[in-house]
C-alpha positions in Angstrom: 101.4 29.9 240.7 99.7 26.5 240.5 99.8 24.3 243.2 100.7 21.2 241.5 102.8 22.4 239.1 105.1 24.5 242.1 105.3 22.0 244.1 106.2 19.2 242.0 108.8 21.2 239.8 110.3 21.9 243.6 110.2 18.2 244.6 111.5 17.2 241.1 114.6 19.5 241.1 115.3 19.6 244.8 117.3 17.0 247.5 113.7 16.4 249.5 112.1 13.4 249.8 108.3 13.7 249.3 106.0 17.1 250.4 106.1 15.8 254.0 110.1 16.6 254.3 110.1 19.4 252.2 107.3 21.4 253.9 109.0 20.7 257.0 112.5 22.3 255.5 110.6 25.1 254.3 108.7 26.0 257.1 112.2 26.2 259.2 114.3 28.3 256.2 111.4 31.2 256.4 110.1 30.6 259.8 106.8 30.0 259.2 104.3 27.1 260.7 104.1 24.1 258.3 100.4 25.0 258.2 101.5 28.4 256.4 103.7 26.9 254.0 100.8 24.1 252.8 98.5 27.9 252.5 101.1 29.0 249.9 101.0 25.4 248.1 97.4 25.4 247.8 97.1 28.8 246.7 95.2 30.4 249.7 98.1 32.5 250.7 100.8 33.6 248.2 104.8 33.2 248.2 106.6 36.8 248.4 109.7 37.1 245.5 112.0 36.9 248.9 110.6 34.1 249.8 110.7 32.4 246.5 113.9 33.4 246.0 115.6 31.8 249.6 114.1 29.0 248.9 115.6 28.5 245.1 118.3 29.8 246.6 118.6 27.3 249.5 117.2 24.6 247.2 119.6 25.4 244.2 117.2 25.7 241.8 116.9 28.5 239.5 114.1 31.3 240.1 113.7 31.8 236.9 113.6 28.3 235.8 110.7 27.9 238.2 108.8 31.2 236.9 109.4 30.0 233.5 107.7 26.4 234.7 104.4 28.0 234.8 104.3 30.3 231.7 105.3 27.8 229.3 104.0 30.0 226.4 106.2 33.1 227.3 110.0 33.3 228.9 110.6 36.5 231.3 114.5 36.0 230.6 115.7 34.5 227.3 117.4 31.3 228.0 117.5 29.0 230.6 120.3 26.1 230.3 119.7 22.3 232.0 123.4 22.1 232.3 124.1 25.0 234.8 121.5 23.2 236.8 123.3 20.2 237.3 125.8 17.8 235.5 124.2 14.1 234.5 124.4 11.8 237.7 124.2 8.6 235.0 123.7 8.0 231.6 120.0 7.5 231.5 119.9 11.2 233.4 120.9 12.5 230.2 118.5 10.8 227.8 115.2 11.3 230.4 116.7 15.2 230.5 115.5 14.9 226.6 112.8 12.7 226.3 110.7 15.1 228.8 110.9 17.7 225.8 110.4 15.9 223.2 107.6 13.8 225.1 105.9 17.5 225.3 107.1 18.4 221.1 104.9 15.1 220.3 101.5 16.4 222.0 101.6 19.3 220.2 99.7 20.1 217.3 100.8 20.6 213.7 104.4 20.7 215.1 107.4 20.5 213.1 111.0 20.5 213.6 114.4 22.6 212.2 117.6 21.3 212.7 120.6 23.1 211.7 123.8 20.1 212.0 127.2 21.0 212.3 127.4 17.3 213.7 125.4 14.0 213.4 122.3 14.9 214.8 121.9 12.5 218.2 118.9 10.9 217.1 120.6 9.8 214.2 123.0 7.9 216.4 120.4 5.9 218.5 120.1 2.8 216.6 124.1 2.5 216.7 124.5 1.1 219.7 128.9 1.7 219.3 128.9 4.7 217.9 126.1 6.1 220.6 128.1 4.8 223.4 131.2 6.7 221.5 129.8 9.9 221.6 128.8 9.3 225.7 131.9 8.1 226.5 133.6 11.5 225.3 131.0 13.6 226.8 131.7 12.4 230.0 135.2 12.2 230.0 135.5 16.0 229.0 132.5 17.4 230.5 130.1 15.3 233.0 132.8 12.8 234.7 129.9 10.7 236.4 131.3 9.1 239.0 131.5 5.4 239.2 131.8 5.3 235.6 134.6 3.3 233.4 137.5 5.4 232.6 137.9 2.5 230.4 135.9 2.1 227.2 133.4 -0.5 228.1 130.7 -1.4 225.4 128.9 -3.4 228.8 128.5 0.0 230.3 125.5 0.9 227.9 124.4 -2.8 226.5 123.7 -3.9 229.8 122.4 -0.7 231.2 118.4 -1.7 231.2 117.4 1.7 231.8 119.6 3.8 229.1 118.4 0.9 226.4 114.6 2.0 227.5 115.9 5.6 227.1 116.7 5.1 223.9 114.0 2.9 222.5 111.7 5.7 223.6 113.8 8.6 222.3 113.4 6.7 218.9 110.2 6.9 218.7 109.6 10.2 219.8 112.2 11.4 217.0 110.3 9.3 214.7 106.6 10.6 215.8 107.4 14.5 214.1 107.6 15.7 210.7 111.4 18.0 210.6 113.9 19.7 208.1 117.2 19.0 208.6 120.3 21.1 207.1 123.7 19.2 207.5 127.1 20.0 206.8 129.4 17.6 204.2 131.9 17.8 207.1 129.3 16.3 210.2 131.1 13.2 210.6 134.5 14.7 211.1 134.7 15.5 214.5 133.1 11.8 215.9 135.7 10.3 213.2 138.6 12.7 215.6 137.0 11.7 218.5 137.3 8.1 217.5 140.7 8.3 216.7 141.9 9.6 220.1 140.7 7.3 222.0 142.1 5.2 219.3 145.7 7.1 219.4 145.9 7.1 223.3 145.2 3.0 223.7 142.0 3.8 225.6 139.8 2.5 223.0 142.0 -0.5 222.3 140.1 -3.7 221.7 140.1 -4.6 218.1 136.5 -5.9 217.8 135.0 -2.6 219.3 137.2 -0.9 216.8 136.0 -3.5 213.9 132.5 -2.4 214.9 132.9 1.0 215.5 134.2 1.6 211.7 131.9 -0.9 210.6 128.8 1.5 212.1 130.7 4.6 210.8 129.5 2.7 207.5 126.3 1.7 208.3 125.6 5.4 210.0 126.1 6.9 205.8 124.1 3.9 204.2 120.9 4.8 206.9 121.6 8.7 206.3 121.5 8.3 202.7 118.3 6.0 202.8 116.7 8.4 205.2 117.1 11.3 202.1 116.0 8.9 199.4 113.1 8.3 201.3 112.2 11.6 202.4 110.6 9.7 205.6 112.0 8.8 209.0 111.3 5.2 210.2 107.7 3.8 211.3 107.3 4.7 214.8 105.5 2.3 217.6 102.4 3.3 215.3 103.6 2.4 212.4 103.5 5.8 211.1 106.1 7.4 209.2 106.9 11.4 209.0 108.5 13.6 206.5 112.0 14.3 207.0 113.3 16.6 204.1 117.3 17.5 203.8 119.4 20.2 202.7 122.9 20.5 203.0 125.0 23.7 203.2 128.9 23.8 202.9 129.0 27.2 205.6 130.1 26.7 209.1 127.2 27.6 210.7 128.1 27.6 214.5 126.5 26.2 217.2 123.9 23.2 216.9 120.3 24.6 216.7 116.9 22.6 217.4 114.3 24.3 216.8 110.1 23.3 217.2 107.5 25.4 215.9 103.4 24.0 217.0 100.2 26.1 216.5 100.6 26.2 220.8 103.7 27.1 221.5 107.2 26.7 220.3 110.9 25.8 221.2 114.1 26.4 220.9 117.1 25.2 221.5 120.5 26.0 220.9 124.3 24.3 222.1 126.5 26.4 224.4 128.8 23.5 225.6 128.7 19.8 224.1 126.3 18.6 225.0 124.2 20.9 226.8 121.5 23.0 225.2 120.2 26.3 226.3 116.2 26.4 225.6 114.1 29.3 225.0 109.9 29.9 224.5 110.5 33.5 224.0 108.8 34.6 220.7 111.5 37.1 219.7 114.4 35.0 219.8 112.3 32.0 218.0 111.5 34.5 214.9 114.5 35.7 214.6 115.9 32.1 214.6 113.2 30.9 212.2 114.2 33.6 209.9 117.6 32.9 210.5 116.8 28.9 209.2 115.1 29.8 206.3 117.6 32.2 205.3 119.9 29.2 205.2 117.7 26.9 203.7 117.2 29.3 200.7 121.0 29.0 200.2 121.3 25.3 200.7 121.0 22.1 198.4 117.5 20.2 198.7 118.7 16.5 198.7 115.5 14.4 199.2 113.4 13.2 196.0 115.8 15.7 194.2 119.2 17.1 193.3 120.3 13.6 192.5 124.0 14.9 191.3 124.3 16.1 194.9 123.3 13.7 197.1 125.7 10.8 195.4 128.9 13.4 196.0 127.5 14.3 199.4 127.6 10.6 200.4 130.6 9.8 198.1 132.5 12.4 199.9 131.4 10.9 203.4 132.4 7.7 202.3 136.0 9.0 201.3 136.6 10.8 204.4 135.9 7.4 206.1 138.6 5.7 204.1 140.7 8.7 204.3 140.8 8.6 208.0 
């Protein structure tokens, strides 16, 4: 294994401090001199499996995470999930969790995007601010319960966060800096509408201006989705360049969220196992069958952008009624 890339993929997903501490840690969990452990690091002497293994286990880090960190091109086991790692300590944790893969989907050459959307698709969210903080507000309060967050619903919680707005004006542009297909489903809205509603129902979410807005973006959310497909382009990006973004949309449940990134180098994919957690794969069987999987779909589904003009108005019509509905 590389030297730089072990040891910062340790330092990066461990408690220590800087190399100093956690050579020092080491060198006591295996009994070795500290001069041993900086061999290994540099490459002149080699970890054992045990040893690797006592320290990940020690460390609580996965071993196979930290195989797969050096083979990016290939995956020994098929999936490997962020969230069994660890639970976001903030906000901003989450966002930086995604903006290291898609900061490595944008160097990539001829890549291109799939996403199959039972729901929204997150990126979709990011320029409305409400709605956004919506969807974290849930996620924490029936999966990640951060502490020293609000129980209350507190707009101030991500308007004046300086380093979740940062997150998000750089997600943005990532999003915006591929070419992708999306497939949604006429129903994607519904279960941020229930969501809404709870919160709503149960007096949590009880200030009538953040209400006002939140319905008011539920608007706004269809108006941009319905541009984006009459376009057939994402927005300009911080170099003013704009990407294809073609839709379809399917009427079948199609289960879990998908995401998936093919590149001439290597390719990605990642799939939902609890909201809103992805498990991520490289390996090549599991991306073929997926891609196969996709186009099956698409071959089945309604192309929307630059065409099917009869569809897309009852697509967005019927979004708009389950707004007023609700």
């Amino acid at each position: 294994m590389a030297y730089e890339s072990l040891v910062s993929h340790l330092l990066k997903n461990s408690e220590h401090k800087n190399l100093k501490v956690m050579v020092k840690d080491i060198s006591k969990l295996l009994g070795m001199s500290e001069a041993s452990i900086y061999n290994k690091f540099n490459g002149r002497s080699r970890f054992s499996i045990e040893e690797l293994f006592t320290i990940c286990q020690k460390s609580n880090i996965s071993l196979d995470h930290l195989i797969h960190a050096q083979e990016p091109k290939n995956s020994y086991v098929p999936f490997y999930a962020d969230g069994l790692m660890y639970q976001p300590r903030n906000y901003p944790d989450y966002f930086q969790n995604v903006i290291s893969y898609f900061a490595k989907v944008k160097k990539m050459k001829n890549v291109h995007g799939y996403f199959l959307a039972n729901e929204v698709p997150l990126f979709h969210l990011l320029s409305f601010p409400h709605l956004m903080y919506l969807k974290l507000f849930m996620w924490n309060r029936i999966n990640w319960k951060i502490g020293g967050v609000s129980s209350s619903f507190d707009i101030k919680e991500f308007s004046k966060n300086g380093d979740l707005q940062q997150c998000i004006t750089i997600l943005k542009d990532l999003y915006y800096s591929f070419p992708d297909t999306e497939i949604w489903n006429p129903y994607m809205l519904d279960n941020t509408v229930s969501q809404y509603l709870y919160l709503k129902e149960i007096h949590v979410l009880k200030n009538k201006e953040d209400q006002r807005i939140i319905e008011s973006e539920f608007m706004d959310l269809i108006t941009y989705l319905e541009e984006l497909t009459n376009a057939g382009k994402k927005p300009s990006n911080s170099k003013n360049l704009q990407m294809d973004c073609n839709i379809y949309i399917n009427d079948i449940n199609l289960g879990s969220e998908v995401i998936l990134v093919l590149s001439e180098e290597t390719s990605i994919l990642f799939q939902q196992i609890d909201v809103p957690n992805y498990m991520r794969t490289t390996d090549q069987r599991m991306i073929k069958n997926q891609f196969r999987f996709i186009e099956n779909i698409r071959k089945i589904s309604t192309f929307i952008t630059h065409a099917g003009e009869k569809e897309r108005l009852i697509f967005f019509a019927r979004l708009r009624m389950q707004l007023e509905r609700f």
